[in-house]
C-alpha positions in Angstrom: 73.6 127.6 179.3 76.9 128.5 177.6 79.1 126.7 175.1 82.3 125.4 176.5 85.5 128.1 176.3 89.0 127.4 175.1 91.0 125.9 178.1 87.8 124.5 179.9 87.9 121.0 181.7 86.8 118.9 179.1 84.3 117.1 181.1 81.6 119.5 180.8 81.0 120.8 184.5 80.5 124.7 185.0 83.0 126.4 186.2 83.7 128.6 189.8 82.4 131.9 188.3 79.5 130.2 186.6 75.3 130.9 188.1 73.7 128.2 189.2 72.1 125.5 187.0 75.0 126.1 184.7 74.6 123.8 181.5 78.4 123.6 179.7 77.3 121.9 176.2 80.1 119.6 174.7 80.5 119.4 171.2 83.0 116.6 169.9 85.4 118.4 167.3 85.3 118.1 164.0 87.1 114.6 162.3 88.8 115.1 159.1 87.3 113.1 156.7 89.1 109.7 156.8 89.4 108.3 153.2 92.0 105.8 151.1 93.5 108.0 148.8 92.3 107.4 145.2 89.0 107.5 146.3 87.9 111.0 145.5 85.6 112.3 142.9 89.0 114.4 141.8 91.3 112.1 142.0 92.7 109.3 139.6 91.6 106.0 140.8 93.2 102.8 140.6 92.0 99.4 140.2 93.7 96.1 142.0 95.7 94.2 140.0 96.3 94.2 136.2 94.9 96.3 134.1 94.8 95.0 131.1 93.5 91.8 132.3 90.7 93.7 134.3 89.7 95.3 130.4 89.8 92.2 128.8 87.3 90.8 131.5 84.9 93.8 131.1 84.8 93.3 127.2 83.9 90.0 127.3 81.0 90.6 129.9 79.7 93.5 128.0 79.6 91.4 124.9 77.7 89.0 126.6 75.3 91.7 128.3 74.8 93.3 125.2 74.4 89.3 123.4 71.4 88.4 125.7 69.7 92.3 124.9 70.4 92.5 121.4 67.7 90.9 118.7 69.3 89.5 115.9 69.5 91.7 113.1 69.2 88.5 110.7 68.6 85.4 111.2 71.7 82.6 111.0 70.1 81.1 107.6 70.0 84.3 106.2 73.8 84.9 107.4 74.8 81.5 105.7 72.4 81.9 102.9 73.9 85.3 102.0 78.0 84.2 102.6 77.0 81.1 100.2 75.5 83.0 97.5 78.2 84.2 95.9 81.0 82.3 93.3 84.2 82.1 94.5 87.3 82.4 92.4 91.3 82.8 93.6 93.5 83.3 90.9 97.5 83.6 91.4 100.0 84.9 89.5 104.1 84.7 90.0 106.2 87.2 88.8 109.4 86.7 89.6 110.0 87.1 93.3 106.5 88.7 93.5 103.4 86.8 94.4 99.8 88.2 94.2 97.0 86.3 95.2 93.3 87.9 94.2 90.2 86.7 95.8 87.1 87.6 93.5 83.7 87.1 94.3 81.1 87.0 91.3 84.3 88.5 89.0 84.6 91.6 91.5 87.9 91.7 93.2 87.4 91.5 97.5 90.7 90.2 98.7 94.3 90.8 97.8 97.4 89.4 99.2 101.2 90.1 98.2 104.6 88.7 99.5 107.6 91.7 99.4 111.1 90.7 100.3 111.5 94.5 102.0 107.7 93.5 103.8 108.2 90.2 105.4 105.6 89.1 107.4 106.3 87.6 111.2 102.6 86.5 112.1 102.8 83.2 113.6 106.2 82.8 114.0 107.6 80.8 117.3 110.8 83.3 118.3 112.8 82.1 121.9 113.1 85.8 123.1 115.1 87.9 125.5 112.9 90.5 128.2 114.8 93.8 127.5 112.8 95.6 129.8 109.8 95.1 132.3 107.3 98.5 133.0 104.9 97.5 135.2 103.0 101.0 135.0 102.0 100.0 131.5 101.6 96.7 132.0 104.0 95.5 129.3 107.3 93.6 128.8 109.7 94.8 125.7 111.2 91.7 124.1 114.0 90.9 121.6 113.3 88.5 119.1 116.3 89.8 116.7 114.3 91.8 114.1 116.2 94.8 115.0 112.8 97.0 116.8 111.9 95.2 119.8 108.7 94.0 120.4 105.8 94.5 123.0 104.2 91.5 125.3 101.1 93.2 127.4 99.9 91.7 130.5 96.9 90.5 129.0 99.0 88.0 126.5 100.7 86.3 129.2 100.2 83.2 129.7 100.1 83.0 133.6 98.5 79.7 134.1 101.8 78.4 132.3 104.3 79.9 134.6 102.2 78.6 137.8 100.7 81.6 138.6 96.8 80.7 137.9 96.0 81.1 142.0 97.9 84.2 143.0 98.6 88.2 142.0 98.4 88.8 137.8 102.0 91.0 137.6 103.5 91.7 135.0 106.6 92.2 136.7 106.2 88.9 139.1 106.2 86.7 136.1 109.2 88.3 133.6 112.4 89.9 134.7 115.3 91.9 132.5 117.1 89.0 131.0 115.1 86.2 131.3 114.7 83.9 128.2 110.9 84.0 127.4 108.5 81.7 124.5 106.3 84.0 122.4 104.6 84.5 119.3 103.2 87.3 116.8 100.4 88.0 116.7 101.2 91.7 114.8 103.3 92.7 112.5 105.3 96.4 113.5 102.7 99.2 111.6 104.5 102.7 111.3 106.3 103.6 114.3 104.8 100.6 116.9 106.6 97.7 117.3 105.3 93.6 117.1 102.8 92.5 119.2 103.7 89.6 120.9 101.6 86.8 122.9 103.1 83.9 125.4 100.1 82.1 124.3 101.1 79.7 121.5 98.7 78.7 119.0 99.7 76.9 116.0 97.0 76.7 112.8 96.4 73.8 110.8 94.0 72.9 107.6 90.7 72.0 109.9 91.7 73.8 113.1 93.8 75.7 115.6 96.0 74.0 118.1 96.5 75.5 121.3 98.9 74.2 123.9 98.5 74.7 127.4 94.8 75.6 126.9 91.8 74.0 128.0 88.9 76.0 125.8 87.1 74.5 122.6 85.9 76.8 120.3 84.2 76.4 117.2 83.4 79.0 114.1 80.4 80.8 114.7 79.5 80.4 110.8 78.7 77.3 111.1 75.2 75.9 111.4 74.1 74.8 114.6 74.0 71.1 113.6 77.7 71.3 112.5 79.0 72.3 115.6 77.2 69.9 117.6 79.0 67.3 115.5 82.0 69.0 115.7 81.7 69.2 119.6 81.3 65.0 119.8 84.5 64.3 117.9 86.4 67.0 119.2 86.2 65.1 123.0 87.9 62.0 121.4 90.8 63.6 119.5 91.8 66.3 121.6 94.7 65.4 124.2 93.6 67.0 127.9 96.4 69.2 128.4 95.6 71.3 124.8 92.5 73.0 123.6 91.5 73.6 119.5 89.8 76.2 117.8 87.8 74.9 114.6 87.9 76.5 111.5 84.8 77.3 109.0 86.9 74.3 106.2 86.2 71.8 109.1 82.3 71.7 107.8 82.2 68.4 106.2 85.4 67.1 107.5 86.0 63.2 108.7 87.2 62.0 112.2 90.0 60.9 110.6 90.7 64.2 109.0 90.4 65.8 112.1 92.6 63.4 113.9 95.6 63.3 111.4 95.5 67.5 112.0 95.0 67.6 115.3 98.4 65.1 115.5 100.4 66.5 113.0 100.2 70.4 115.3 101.1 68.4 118.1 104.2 66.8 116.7 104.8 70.7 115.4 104.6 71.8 119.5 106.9 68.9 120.3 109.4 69.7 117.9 109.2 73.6 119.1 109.7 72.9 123.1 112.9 70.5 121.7 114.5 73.1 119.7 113.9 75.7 123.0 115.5 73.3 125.2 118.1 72.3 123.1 119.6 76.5 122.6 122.5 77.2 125.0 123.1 80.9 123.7 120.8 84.2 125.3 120.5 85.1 121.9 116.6 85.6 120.6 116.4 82.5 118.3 113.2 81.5 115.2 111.6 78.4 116.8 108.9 78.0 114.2 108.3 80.0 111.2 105.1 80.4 109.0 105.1 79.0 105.9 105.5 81.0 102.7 102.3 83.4 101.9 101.1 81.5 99.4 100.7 78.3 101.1 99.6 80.1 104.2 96.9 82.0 101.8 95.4 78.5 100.3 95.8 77.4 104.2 93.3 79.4 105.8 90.7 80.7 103.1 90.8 77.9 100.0 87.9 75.4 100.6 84.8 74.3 99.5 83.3 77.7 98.7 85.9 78.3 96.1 84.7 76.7 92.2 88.2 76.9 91.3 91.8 78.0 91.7 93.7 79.4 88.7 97.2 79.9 89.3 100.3 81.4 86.9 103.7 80.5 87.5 105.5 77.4 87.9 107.0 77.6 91.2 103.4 78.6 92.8 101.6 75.7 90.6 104.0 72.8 91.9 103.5 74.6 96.1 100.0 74.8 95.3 99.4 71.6 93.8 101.5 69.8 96.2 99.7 71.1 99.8 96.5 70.7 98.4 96.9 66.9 97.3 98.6 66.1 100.6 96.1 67.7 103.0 92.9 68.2 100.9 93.4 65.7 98.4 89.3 66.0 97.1 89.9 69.8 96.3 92.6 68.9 93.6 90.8 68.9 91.0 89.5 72.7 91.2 93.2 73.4 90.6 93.4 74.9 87.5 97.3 76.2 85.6 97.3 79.5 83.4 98.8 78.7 80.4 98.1 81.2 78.3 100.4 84.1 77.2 97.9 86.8 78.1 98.4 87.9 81.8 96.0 86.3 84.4 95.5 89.6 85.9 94.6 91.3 83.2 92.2 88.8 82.5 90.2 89.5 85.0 90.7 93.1 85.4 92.5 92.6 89.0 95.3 95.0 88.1 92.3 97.9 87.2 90.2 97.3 90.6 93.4 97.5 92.4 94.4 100.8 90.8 91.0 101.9 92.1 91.0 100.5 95.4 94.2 102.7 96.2 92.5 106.4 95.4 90.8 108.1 98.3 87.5 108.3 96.6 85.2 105.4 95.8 82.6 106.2 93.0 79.3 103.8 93.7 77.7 102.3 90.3 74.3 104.8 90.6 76.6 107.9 91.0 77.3 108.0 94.8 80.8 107.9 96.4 82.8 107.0 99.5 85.3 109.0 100.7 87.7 107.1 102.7 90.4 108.6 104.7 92.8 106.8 106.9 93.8 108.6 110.8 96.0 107.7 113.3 93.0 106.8 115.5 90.4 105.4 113.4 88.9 104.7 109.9 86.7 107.4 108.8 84.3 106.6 105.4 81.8 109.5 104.5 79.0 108.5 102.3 78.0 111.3 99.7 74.8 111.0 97.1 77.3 112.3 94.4 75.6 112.2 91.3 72.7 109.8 92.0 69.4 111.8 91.9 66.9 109.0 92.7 64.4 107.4 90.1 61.0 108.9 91.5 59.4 108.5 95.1 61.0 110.8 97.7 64.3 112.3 99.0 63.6 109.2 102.2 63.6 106.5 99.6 66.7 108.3 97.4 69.1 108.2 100.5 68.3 105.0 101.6 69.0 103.4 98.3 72.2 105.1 98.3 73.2 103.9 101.8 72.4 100.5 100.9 74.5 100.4 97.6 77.1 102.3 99.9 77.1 99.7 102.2 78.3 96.9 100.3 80.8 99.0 98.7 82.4 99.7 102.2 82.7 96.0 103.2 84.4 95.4 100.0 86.7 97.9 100.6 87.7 97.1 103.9 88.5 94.1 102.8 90.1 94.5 99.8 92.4 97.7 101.2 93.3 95.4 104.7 91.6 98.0 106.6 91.5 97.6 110.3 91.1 99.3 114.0 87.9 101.3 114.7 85.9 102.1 111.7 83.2 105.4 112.0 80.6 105.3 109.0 79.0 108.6 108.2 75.8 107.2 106.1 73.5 110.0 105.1 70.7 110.6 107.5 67.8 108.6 107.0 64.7 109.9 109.3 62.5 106.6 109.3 63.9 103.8 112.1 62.5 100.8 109.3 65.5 102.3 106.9 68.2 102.8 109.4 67.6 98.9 110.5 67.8 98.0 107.0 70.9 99.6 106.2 72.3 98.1 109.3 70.5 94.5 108.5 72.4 94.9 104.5 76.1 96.0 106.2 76.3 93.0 108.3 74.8 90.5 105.7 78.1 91.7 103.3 80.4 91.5 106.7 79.1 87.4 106.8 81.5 86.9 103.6 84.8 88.7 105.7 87.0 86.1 107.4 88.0 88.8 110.0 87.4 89.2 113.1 85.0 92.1 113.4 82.4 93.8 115.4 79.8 96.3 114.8 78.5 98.4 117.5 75.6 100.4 118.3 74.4 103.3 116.2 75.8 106.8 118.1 73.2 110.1 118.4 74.7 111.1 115.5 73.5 108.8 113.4 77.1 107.3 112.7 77.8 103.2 112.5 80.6 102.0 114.6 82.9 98.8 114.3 86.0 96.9 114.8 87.9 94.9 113.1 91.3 93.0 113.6 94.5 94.7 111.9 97.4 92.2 111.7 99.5 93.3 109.0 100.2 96.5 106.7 96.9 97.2 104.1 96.7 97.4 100.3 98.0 100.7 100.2 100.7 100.9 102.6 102.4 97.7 100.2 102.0 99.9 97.0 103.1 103.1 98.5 105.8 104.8 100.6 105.4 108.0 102.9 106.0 111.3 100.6 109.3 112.7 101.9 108.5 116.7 101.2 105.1 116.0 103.2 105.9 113.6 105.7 102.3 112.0 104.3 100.0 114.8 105.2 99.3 115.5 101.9 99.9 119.5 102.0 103.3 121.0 101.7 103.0 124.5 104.3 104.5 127.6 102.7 105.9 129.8 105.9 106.6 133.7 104.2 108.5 135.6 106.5 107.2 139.4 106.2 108.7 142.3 104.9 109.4 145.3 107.2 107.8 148.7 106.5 108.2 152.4 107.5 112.1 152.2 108.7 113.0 148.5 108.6 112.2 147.7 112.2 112.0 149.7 115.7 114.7 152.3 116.2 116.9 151.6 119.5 117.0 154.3 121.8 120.9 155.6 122.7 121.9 154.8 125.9 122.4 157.6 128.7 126.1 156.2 130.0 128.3 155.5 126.8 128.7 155.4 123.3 129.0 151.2 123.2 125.1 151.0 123.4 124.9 153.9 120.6 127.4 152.3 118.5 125.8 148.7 119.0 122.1 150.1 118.2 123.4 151.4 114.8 125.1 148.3 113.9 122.1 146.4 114.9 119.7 149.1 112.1 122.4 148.7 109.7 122.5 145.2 109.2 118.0 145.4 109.0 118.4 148.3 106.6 121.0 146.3 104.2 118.8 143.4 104.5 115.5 144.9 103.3 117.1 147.7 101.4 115.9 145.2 98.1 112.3 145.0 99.3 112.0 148.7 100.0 114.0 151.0 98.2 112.2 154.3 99.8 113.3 153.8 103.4 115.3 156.0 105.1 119.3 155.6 105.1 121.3 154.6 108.0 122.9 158.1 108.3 119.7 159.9 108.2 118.2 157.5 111.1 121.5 158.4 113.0 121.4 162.2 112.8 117.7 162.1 113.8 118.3 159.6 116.9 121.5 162.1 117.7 120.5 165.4 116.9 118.8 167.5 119.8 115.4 169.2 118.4 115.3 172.8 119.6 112.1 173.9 121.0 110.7 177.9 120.2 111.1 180.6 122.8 107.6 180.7 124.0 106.0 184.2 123.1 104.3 184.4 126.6 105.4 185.3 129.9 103.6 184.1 132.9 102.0 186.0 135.3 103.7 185.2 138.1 107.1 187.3 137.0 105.0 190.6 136.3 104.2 190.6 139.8 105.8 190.4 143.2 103.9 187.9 144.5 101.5 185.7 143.9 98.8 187.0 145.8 98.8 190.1 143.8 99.2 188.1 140.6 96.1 186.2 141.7 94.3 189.5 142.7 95.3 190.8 139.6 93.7 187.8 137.3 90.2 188.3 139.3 90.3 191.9 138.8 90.2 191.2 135.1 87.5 187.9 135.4 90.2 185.5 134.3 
């Protein structure tokens, strides 16, 4: 039995020189591992059509993964129960070309909104745009809508099932091209150095709902009761045209057929007036389709309702807008309209000016003595809770921190909304060591989040013990409209002081002269003069440049050594060797 040698038949028979019963054994050679590429454990894998898209999926399955898992933290009566338990004032005030609108819940200020000619918002508008440039390794499309900055469309916002594309690949690049005139809408206005967010997705809001072309899902506000929305559901099927789906607001509780109707018709005369104006534009310049209206009637749009006891507003300009959209589309809330007359500022009536003042320093100081410390990254919202000065009143350190993270807790909803903050929020409570006060502290944060009108998430508590959450960021926050970047910082809040040092012992190293020429001598002493003249201030001991010169220069003579070696008092140096033993050196 042998194995079979290089340049043997491969057939496995023994060979001429082989002994008898010869067994050649035949091994097959080795394959190279036959794999796609991508598909290592070191390499960067790929997924099959759009990315984004693919995310967007994935979200929405985990959210309803973790929906079925999860046990409600409180109950829905509880939820509306706690968002209803609360008085409701919005008070305006007009100065000039400034508008401020402050929502205040039992006389403490939660909301603020302000109009700036230098910070215009775009959210909502209808823009006919031109696709400046299509990069399908990011998955996004760079549109002009002539604001200067052009915007970004993502994959995810494109409305495929529009461009007949529903049945086949989701690419980016297959459905806009450089050039091509293209309907969008923002959905974000530019923050810092990003551009607009953009979606080919229309949807245009009304007093009761959300109209959305081209769609074919129904939603309805989740803070609604469950009998609501079952009523909602029934009249929604008669009103809504087939080709369009709605979204249903939290002010539709309450609201008529009719009501409904006469909203649902007046957005779609809106999206028949916008595909006209889009038709009618010969030029390839980015054109305004639609535009939003003014902030304050886009305020008392979307939040003023029911909830609200009254409206007090200052000015007369923002009285006769205010009066006038509220008696044409809510006629029954009129008469919670209320005009400031008096000479005394509104704001300073009810303190808005002083909360806001407060709302824009870094630390937050809690009513028992606690504090927030809230700092703003370019990733994420980071709030640290600290005890402060609040030392408990008896019982345990257990029962002292979890006081404190409950007072803390409300604190941070109200200032994430009041300061527009939005993106990932991280909150570092102070550790708590029983599970019972951990859930309540959860339970208490997203009772307060029931009053936010924001879209907003909270996830599951890390290792760590820190609370994480979402919420949508659309425009600039409260301080970003009261402030402007430091230009000696560049808004890191530090100013760096570089000090160059001062030389010692000389000025520097001494250049070595050159074997070949005097150039390199000459260019070394030019090079220690010019150190020397510079430092010569800082240290007035150090040596001069002649003196470093005549050093380099001067050969050091070396003593005649007073020794003479053996060898020369001898002829040789084997005697000079038989010499040294003779003695025992």
């Amino acid at each position: 039995r042998r194995r079979r040698r290089a340049g043997d038949s491969a057939e496995g028979e023994p060979g001429d020189g082989d002994p008898e019963r010869t067994v050649v054994k035949v091994r097959e050679p080795r394959k190279k591992e036959e794999r796609e590429p991508g598909t290592g454990a070191d390499e960067v894998q790929s997924i099959k059509g759009s990315t984004r898209l693919e995310a967007k999926k994935q979200r929405r399955r985990e959210g309803r993964e973790q929906g079925r898992r999860r046990v409600p933290i409180i109950t829905e009566a509880e939820f509306l129960a706690r968002r209803e338990a609360v008085e409701r004032v919005m008070v305006v005030r007009q100065n000039g070309e400034r508008t401020q609108i402050g929502v205040l819940e039992d006389n403490v200020l939660v909301e603020h909104y302000v109009n700036k000619e230098q910070a215009t918002s775009y959210v909502g508008n209808v823009y006919l745009g031109k696709v400046q440039n299509v990069l399908p390794s990011m998955e996004a499309a760079f549109i002009d809508i002539g604001k200067g900055r052009n915007a970004v469309l993502y994959a995810g916002e494109v409305n495929f099932e529009a461009l007949g594309m529903a049945n086949g690949p989701r690419r980016i690049e297959s459905a806009l091209k450089s050039g091509q005139s293209v309907l969008v809408q923002v959905t974000k206005d530019p923050i810092g150095h990003k551009g607009a967010r953009l979606t080919s997705q229309v949807s245009l809001p009304g007093r009761y709902l959300v109209y959305v072309p081209e769609g074919s899902m129904t939603g309805i506000s989740r803070k609604l009761p469950d009998t609501e929305r079952a009523r909602l559901k029934t009249i929604l099927k008669k009103i809504v045209p087939e080709d369009a789906g709605v979204i249903v607001r939290t002010a539709a509780e309450g609201a008529s057929e009719d009501e409904l109707r006469r909203d649902v018709e007046r957005l779609q005369g809106q999206w028949e007036d916008i595909q006209k104006k889009a038709k009618a534009i010969s030029t390839s310049s980015p054109s305004l389709l639609y535009g939003e209206p003014d902030m304050t009637v886009r305020v008392v749009r979307d939040i003023f309702n029911e909830d609200f006891s009254k409206v007090i507003v200052s000015g007369d300009d923002a009285w006769q807008t205010i009066h006038g959209y509220v008696s044409h589309v809510a006629p029954d809330l009129a008469d919670r309209l209320t005009k400031w007359t008096s000479e005394v500022d509104v704001f300073a009536t009810y303190r808005i000016d002083e909360q806001l003042a407060k709302a824009l320093d870094r630390k937050v100081w809690l009513p028992s003595g606690g504090s927030l410390v809230i700092d703003k990254t370019e990733a994420m919202i980071v709030v640290d809770v600290n005890t402060g000065k609040f030392t408990g009143q008896g019982g345990n350190l257990e029962e002292t921190v979890t006081r404190n993270n409950l007072e803390a807790a409300e604190e941070i909803v109200r200032q994430l909304r009041l300061r527009d903050l939005g993106g990932i929020v991280v909150i570092d409570f102070i550790d708590m060591v029983l599970e019972s006060n951990r859930d309540l502290v959860l339970r208490r944060l997203l009772e307060c989040l029931g009053r936010d009108r924001t879209k907003h998430q909270v996830a599951e508590v890390t290792s760590l013990g820190l609370v994480q959450m979402t919420r949508k960021r659309v425009g600039q926050g409260l301080l970003e409209s009261f402030s402007e970047t430091c230009v000696h910082c560049n808004g890191r809040g530090v100013i760096v002081h570089m000090e160059q040092p001062t030389s010692t012992g000389g000025g520097g190293k001494r250049k070595k002269r050159g074997r070949g020429g005097s150039d390199q001598q000459d260019h070394g002493h030019e090079h220690t003069h010019e150190v020397e003249t510079a430092d010569a201030a800082a240290e007035p001991e150090t040596e001069t440049a002649a003196e470093i010169e005549a050093e380099v220069a001067d050969p050091v003579a070396l003593p005649e050594p007073e020794f003479v070696p053996d060898e020369e008092l001898y002829s040789s140096a084997a005697e000079a060797e038989a010499a040294a033993s003779s003695r025992g050196r």
